[in-house]
CHARMM internal coordinates of N, CA and C (Angstrom, degrees):
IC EDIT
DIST 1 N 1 CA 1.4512
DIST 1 CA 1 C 1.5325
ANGL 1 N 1 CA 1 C 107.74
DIST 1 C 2 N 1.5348
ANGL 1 CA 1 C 2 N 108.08
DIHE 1 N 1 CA 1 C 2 N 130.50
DIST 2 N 2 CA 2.0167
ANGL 1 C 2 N 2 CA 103.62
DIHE 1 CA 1 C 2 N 2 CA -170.08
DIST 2 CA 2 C 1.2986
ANGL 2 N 2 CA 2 C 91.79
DIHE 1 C 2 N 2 CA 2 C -113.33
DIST 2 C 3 N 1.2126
ANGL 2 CA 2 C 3 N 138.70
DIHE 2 N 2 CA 2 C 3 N -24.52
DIST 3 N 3 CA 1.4745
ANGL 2 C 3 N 3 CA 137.28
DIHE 2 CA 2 C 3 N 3 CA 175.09
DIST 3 CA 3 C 1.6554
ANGL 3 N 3 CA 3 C 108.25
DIHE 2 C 3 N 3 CA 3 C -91.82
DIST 3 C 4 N 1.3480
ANGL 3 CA 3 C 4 N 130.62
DIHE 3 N 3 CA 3 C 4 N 118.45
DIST 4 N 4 CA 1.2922
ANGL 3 C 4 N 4 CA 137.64
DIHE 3 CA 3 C 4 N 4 CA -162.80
DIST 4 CA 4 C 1.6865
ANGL 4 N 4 CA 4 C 98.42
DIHE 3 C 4 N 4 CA 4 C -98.84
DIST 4 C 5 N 1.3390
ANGL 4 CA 4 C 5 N 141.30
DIHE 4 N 4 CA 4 C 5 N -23.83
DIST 5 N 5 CA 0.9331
ANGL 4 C 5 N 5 CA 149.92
DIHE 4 CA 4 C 5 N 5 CA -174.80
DIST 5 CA 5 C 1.7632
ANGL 5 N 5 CA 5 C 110.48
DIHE 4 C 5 N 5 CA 5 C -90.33
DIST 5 C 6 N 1.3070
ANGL 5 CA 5 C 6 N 107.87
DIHE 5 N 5 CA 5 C 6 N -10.24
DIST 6 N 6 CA 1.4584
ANGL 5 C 6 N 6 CA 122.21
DIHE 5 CA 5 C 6 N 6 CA 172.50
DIST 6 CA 6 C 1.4382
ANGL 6 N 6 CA 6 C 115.40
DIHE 5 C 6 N 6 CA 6 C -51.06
DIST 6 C 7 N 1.0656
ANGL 6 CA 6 C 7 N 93.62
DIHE 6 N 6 CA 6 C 7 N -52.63
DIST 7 N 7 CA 2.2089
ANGL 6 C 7 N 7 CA 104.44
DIHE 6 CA 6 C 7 N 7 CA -161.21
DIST 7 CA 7 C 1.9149
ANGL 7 N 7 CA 7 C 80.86
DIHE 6 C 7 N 7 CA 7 C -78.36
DIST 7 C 8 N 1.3320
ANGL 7 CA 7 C 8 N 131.02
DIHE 7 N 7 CA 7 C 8 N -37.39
DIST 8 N 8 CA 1.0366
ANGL 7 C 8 N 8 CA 94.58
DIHE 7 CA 7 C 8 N 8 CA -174.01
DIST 8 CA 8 C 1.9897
ANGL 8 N 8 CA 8 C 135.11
DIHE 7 C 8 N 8 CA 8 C -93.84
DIST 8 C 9 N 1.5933
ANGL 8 CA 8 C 9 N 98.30
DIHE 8 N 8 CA 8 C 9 N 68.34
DIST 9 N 9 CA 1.1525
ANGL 8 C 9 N 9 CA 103.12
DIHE 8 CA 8 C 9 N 9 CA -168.16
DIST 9 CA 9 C 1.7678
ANGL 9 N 9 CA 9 C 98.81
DIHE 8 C 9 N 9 CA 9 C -119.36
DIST 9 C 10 N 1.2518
ANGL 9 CA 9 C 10 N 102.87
DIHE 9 N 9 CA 9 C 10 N -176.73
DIST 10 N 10 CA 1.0943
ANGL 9 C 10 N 10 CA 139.08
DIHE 9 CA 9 C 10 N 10 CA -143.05
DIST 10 CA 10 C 1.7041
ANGL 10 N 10 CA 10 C 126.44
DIHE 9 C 10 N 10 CA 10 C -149.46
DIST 10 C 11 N 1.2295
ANGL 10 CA 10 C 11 N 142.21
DIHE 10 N 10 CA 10 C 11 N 88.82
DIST 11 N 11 CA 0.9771
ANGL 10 C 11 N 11 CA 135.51
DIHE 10 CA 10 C 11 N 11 CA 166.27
DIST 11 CA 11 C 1.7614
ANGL 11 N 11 CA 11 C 115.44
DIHE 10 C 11 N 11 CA 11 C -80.43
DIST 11 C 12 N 1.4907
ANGL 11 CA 11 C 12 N 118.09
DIHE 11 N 11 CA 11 C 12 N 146.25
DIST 12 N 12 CA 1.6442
ANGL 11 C 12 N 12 CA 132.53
DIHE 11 CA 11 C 12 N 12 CA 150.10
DIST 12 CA 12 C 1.2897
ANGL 12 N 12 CA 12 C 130.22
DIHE 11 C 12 N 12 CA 12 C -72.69
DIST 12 C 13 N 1.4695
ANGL 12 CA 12 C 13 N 122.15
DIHE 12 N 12 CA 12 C 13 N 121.58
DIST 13 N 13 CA 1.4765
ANGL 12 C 13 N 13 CA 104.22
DIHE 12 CA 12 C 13 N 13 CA -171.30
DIST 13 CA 13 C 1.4788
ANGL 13 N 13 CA 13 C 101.96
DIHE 12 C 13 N 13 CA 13 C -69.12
DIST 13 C 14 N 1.3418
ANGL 13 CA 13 C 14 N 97.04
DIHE 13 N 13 CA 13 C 14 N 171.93
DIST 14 N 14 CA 1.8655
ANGL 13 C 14 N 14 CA 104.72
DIHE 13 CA 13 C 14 N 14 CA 177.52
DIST 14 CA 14 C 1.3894
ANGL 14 N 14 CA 14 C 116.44
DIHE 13 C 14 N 14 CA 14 C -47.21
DIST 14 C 15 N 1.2206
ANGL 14 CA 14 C 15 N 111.26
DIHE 14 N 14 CA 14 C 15 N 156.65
DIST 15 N 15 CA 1.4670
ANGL 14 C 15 N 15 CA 96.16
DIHE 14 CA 14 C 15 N 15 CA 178.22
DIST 15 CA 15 C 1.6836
ANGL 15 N 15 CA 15 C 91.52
DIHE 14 C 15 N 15 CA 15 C -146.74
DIST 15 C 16 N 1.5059
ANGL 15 CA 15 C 16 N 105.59
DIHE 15 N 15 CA 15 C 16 N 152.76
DIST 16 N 16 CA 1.8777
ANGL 15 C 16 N 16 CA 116.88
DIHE 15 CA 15 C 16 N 16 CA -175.33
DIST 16 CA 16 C 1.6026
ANGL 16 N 16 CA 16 C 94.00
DIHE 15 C 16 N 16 CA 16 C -97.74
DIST 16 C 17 N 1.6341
ANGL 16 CA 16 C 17 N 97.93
DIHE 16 N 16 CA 16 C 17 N 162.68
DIST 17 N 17 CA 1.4010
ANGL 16 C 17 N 17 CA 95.57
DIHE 16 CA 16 C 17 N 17 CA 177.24
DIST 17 CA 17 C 1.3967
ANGL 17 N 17 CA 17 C 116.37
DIHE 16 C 17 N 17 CA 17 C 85.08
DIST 17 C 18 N 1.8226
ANGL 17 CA 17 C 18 N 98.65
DIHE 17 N 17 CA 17 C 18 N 142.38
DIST 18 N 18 CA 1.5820
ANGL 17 C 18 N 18 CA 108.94
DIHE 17 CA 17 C 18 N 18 CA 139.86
DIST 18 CA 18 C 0.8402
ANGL 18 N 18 CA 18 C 130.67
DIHE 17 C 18 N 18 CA 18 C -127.11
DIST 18 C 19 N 1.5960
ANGL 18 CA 18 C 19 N 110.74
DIHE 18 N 18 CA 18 C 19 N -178.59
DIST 19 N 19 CA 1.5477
ANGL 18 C 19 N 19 CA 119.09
DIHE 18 CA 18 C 19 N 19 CA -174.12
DIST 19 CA 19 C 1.1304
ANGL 19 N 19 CA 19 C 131.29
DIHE 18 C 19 N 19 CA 19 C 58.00
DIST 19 C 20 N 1.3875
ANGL 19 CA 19 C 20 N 121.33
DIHE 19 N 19 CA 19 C 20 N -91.99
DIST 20 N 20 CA 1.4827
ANGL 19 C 20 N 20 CA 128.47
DIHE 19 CA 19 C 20 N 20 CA -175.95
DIST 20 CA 20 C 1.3582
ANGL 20 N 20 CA 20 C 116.17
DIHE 19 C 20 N 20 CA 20 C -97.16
DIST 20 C 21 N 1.6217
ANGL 20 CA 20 C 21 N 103.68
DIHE 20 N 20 CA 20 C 21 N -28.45
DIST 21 N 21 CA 1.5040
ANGL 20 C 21 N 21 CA 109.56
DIHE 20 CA 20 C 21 N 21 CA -161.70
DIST 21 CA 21 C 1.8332
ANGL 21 N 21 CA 21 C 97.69
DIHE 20 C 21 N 21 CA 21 C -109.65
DIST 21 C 22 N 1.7491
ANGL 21 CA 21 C 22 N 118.80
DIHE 21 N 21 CA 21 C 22 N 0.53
DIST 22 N 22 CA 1.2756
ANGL 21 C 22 N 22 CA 97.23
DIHE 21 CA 21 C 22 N 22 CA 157.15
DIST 22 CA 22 C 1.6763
ANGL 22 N 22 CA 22 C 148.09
DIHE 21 C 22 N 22 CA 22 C -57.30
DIST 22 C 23 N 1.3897
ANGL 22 CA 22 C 23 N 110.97
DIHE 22 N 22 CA 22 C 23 N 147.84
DIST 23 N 23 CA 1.3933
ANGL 22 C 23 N 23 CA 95.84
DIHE 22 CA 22 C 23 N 23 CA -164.08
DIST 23 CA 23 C 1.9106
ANGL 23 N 23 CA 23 C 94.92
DIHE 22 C 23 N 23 CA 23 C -152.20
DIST 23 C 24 N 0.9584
ANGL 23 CA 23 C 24 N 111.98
DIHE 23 N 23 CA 23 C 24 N 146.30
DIST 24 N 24 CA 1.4255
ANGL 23 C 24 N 24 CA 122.29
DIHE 23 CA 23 C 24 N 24 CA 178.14
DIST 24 CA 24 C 1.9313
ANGL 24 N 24 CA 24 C 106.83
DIHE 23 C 24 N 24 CA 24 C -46.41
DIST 24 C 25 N 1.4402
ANGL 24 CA 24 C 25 N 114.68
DIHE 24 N 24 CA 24 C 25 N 149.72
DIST 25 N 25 CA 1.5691
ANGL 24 C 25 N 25 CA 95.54
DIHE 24 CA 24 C 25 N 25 CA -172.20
DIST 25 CA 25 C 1.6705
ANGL 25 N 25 CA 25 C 107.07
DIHE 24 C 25 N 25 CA 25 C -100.24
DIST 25 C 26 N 1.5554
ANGL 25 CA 25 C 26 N 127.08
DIHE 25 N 25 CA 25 C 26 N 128.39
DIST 26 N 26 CA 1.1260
ANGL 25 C 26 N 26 CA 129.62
DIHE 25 CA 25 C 26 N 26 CA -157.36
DIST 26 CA 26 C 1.6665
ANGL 26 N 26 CA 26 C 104.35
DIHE 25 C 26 N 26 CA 26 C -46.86
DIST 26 C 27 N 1.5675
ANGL 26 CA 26 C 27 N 101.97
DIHE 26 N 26 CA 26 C 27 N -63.49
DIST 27 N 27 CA 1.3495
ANGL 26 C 27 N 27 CA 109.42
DIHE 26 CA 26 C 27 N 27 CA -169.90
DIST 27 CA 27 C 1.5765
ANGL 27 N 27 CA 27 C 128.76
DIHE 26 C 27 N 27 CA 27 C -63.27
DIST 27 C 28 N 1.8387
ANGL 27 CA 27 C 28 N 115.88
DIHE 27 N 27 CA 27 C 28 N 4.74
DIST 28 N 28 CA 1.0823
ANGL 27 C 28 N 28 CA 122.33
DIHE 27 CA 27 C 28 N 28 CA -170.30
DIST 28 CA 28 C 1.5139
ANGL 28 N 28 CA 28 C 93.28
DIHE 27 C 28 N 28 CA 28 C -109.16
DIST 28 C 29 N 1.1582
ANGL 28 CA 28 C 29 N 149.36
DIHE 28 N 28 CA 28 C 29 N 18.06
DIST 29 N 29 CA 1.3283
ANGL 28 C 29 N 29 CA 151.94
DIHE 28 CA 28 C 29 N 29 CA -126.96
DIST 29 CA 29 C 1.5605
ANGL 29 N 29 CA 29 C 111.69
DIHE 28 C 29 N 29 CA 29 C -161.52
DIST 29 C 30 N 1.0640
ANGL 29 CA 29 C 30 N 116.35
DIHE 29 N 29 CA 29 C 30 N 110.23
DIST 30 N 30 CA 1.7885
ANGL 29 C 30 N 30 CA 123.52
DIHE 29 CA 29 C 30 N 30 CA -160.78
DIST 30 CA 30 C 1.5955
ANGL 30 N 30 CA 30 C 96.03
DIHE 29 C 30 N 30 CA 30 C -129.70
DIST 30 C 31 N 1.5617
ANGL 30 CA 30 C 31 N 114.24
DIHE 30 N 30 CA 30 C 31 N 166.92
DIST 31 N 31 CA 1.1666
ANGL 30 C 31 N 31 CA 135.89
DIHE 30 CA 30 C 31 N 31 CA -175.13
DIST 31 CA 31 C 1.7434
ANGL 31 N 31 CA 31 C 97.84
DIHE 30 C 31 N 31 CA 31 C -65.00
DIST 31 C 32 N 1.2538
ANGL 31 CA 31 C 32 N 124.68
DIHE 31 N 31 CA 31 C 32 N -12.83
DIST 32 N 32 CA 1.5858
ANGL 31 C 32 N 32 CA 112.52
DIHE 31 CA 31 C 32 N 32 CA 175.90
DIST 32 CA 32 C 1.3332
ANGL 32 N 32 CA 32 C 114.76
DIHE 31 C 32 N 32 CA 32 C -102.48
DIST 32 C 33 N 1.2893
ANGL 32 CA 32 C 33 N 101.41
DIHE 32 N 32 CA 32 C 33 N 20.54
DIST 33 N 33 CA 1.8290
ANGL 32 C 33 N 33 CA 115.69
DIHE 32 CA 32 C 33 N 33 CA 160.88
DIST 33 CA 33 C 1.3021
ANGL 33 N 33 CA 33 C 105.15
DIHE 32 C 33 N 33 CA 33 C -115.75
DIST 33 C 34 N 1.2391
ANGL 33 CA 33 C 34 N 126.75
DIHE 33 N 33 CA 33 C 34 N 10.20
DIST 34 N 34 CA 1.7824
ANGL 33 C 34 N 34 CA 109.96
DIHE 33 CA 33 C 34 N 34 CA 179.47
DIST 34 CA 34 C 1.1727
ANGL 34 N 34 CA 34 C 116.86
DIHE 33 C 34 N 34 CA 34 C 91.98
DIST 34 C 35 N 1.1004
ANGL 34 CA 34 C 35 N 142.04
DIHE 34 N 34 CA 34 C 35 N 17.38
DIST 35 N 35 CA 1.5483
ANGL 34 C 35 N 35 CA 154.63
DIHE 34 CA 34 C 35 N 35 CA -121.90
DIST 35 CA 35 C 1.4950
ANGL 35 N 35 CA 35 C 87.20
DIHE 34 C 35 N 35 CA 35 C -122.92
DIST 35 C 36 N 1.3449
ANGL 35 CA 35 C 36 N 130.75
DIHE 35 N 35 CA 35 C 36 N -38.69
DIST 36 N 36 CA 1.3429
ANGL 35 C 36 N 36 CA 129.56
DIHE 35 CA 35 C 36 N 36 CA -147.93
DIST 36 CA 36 C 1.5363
ANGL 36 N 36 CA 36 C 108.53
DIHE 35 C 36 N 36 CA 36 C -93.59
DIST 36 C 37 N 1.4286
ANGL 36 CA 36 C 37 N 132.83
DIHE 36 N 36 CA 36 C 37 N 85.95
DIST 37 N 37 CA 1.1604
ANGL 36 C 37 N 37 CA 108.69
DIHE 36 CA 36 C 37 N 37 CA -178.04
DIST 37 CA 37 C 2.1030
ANGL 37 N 37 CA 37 C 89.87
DIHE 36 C 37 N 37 CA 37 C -123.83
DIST 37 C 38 N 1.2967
ANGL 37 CA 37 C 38 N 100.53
DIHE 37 N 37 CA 37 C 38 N 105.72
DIST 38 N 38 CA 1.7728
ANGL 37 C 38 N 38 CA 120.30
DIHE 37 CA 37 C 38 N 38 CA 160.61
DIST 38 CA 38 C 1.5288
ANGL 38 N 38 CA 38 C 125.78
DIHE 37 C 38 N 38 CA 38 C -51.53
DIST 38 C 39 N 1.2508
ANGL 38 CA 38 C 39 N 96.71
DIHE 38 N 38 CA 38 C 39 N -33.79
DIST 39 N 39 CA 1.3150
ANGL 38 C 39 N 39 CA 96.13
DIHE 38 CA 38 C 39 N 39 CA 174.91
DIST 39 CA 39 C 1.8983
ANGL 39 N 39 CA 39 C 126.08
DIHE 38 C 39 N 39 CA 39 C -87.56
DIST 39 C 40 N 1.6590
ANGL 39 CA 39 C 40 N 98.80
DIHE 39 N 39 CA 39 C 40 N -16.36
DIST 40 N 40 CA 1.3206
ANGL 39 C 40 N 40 CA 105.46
DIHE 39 CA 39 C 40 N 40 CA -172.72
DIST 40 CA 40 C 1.5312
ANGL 40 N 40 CA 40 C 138.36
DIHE 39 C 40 N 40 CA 40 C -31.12
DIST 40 C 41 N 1.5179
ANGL 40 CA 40 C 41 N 113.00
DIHE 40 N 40 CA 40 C 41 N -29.77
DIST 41 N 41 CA 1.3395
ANGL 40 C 41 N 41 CA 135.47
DIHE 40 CA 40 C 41 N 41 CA 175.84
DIST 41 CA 41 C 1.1519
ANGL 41 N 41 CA 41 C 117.27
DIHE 40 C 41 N 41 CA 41 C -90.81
DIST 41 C 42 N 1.4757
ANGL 41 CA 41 C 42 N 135.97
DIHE 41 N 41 CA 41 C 42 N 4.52
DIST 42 N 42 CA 1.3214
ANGL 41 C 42 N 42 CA 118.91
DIHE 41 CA 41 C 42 N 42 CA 175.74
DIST 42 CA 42 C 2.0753
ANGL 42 N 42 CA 42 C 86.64
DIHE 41 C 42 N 42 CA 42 C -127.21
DIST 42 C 43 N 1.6221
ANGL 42 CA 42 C 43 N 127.03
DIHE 42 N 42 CA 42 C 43 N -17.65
DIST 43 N 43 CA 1.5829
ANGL 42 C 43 N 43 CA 124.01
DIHE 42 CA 42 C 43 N 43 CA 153.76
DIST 43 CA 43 C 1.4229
ANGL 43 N 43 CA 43 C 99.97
DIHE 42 C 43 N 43 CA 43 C -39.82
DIST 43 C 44 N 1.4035
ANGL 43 CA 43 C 44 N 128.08
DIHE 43 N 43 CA 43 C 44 N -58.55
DIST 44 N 44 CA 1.4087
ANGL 43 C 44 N 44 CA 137.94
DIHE 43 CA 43 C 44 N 44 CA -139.87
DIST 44 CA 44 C 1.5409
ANGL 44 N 44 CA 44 C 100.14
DIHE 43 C 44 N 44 CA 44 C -66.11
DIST 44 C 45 N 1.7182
ANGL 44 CA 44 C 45 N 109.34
DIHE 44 N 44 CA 44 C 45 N -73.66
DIST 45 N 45 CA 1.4571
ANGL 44 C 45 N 45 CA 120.86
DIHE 44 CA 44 C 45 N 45 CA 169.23
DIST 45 CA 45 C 1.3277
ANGL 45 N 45 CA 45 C 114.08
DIHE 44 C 45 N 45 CA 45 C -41.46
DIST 45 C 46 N 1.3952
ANGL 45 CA 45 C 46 N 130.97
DIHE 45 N 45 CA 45 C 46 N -60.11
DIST 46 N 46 CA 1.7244
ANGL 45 C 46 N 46 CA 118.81
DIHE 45 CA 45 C 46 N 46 CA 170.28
DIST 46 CA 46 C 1.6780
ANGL 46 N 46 CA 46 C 109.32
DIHE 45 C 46 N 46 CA 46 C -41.98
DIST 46 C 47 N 0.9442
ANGL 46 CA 46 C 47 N 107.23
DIHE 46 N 46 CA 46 C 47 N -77.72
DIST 47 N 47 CA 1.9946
ANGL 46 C 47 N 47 CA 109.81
DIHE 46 CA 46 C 47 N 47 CA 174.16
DIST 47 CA 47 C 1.6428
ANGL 47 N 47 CA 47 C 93.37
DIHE 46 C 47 N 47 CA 47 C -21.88
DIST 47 C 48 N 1.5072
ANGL 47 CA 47 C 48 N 92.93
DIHE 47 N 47 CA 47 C 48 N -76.36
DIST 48 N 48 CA 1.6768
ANGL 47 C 48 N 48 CA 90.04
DIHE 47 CA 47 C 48 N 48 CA -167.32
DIST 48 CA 48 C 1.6879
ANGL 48 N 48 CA 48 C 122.44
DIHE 47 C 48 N 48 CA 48 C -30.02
DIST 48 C 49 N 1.5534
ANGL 48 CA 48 C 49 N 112.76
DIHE 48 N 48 CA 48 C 49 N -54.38
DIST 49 N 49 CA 1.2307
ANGL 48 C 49 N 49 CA 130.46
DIHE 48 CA 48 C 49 N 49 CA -157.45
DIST 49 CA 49 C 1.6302
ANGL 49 N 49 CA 49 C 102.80
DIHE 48 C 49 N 49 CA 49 C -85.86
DIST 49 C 50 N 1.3902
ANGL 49 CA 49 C 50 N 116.01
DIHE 49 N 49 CA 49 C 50 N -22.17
DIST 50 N 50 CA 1.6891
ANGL 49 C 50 N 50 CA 111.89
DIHE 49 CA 49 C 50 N 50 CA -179.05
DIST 50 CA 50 C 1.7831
ANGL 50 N 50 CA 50 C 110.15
DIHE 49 C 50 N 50 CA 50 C -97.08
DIST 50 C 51 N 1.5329
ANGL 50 CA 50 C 51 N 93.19
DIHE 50 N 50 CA 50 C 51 N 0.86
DIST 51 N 51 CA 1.2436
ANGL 50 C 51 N 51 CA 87.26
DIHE 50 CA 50 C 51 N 51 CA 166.69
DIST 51 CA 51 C 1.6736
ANGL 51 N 51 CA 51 C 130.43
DIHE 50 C 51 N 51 CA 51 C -108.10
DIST 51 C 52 N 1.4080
ANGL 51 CA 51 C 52 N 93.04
DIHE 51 N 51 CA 51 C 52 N -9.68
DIST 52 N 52 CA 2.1054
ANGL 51 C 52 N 52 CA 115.04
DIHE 51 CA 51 C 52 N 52 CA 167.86
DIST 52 CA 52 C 1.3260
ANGL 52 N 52 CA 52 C 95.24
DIHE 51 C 52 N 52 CA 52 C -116.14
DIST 52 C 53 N 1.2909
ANGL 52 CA 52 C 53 N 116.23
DIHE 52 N 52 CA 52 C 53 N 71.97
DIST 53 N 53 CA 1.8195
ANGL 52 C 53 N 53 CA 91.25
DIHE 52 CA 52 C 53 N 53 CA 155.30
DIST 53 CA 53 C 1.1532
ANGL 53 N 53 CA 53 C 133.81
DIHE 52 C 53 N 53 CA 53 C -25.71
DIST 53 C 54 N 1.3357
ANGL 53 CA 53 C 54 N 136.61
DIHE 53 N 53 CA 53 C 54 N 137.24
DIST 54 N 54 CA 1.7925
ANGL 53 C 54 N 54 CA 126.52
DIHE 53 CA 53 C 54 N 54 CA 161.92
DIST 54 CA 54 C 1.6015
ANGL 54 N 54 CA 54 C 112.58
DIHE 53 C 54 N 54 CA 54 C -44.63
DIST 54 C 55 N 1.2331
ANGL 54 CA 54 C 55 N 107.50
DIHE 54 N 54 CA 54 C 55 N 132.11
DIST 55 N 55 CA 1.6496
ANGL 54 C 55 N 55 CA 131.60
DIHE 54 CA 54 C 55 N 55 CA 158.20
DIST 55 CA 55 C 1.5324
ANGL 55 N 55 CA 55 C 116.14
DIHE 54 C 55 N 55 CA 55 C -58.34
DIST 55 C 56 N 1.0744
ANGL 55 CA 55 C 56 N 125.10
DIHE 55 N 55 CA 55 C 56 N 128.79
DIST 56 N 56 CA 1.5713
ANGL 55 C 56 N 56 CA 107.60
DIHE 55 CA 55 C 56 N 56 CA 152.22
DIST 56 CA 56 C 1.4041
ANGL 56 N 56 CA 56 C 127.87
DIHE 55 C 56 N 56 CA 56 C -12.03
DIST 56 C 57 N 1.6909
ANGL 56 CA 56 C 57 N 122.14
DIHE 56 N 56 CA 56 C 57 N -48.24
DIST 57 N 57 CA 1.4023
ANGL 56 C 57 N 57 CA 114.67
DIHE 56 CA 56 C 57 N 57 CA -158.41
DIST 57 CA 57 C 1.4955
ANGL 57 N 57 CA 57 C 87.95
DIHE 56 C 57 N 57 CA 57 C -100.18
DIST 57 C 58 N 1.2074
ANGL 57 CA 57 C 58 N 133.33
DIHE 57 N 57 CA 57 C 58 N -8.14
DIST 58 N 58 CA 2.0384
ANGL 57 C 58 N 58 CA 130.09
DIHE 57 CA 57 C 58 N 58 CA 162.47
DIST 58 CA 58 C 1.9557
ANGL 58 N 58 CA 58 C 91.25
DIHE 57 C 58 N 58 CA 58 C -67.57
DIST 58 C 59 N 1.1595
ANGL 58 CA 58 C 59 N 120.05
DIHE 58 N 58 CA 58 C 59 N -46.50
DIST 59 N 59 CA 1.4137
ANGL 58 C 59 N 59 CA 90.54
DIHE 58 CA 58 C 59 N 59 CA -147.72
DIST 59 CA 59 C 1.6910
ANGL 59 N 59 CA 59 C 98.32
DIHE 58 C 59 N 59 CA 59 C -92.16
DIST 59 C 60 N 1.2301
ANGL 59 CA 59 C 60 N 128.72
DIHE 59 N 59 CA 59 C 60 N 9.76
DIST 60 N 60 CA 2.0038
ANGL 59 C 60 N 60 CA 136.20
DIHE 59 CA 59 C 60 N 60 CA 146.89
DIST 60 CA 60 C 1.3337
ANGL 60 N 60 CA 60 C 114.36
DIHE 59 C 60 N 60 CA 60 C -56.50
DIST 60 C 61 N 1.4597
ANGL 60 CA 60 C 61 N 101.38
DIHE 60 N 60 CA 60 C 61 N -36.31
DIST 61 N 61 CA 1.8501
ANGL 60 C 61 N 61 CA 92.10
DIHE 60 CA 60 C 61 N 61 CA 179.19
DIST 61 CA 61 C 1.5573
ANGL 61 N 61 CA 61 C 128.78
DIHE 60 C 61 N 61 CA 61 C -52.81
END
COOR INIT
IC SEED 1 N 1 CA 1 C
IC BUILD
């Protein structure tokens, strides 16, 4: 290897779109890009829920 800065690269998966509305492409995108987050749906609802406290008429249900 004559370029030492070589090995330290990096490719982007594909991504659709421009400009504003680009975005990485779902189906080109695997768990060895970071893709995998299991917990994401119950982060979301906490965020969600610590950011509206319950009302009086949430906490009758």
């Amino acid at each position: 290897m004559n370029d030492p800065l070589a090995r330290a690269t990096s490719n982007a998966p594909p991504v659709l779109g421009e400009g504003c509305t680009q975005r990485y492409d779902p189906q080109a995108l695997s768990p060895e890009d970071g893709t995998e987050f299991a917990d994401a749906a119950e982060l979301w609802r906490k965020l969600q829920q610590d950011q509206h406290p319950p009302t009086n008429s949430d906490k009758q249900k």
